[in-house]
N, C-alpha and C positions, 0 to 999 in steps of 0.2 A: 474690834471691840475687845475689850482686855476686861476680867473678871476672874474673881476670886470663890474659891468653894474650899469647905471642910470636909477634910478625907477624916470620915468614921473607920477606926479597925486597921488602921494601916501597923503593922505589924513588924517591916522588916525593909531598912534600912537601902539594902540592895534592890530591894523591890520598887522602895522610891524612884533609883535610880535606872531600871529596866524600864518602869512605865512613864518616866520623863522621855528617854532615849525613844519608844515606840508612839509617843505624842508627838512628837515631833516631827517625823515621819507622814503623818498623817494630811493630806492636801486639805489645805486651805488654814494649814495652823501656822501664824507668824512664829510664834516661840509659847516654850511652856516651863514652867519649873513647879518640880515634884517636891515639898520636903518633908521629910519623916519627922523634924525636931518640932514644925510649927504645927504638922499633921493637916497640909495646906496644899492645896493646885492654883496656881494664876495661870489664866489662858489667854493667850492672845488670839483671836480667832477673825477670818473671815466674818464680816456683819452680815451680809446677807444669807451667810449657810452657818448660822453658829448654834443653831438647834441642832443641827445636825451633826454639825462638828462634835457638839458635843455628845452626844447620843452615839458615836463611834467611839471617842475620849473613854466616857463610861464602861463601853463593850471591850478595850484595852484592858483598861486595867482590871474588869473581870478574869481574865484572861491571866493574869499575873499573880493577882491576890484576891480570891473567889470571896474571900467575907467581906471584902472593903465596901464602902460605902458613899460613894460621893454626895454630898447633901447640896441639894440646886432649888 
């Protein structure tokens, strides 16, 4: 399943690219792309665990950039 969210707050450029790099990592994720300019996340995820998936996605980029805000 591939879907799209609006990163709220994303602030910093590098940080796009630390929480693409740490998504992708993550089991069950095909691919993902971070970008700072569209202030966008597409996920490719696992259909059967993509709640989940993403609810770990979320808990990443807390982790990177604590005000961001994924809107889902």
């Amino acid at each position: 399943m591939r879907k799209t969210f609006k990163l709220e707050d994303l602030d910093c450029a590098n940080c796009a690219a630390k929480m693409e790099h740490s998504i992708k990592k993550i089991d069950g994720v095909n691919d993902a792309t971070v970008s700072f300019m569209t202030q966008k996340l597409a996920l490719d995820a696992d259909d059967a665990r993509f709640d989940a998936i993403l609810d770990e996605v979320v808990r990443v980029c807390k982790k990177i950039e604590p005000d961001m805000v994924v809107v889902h």
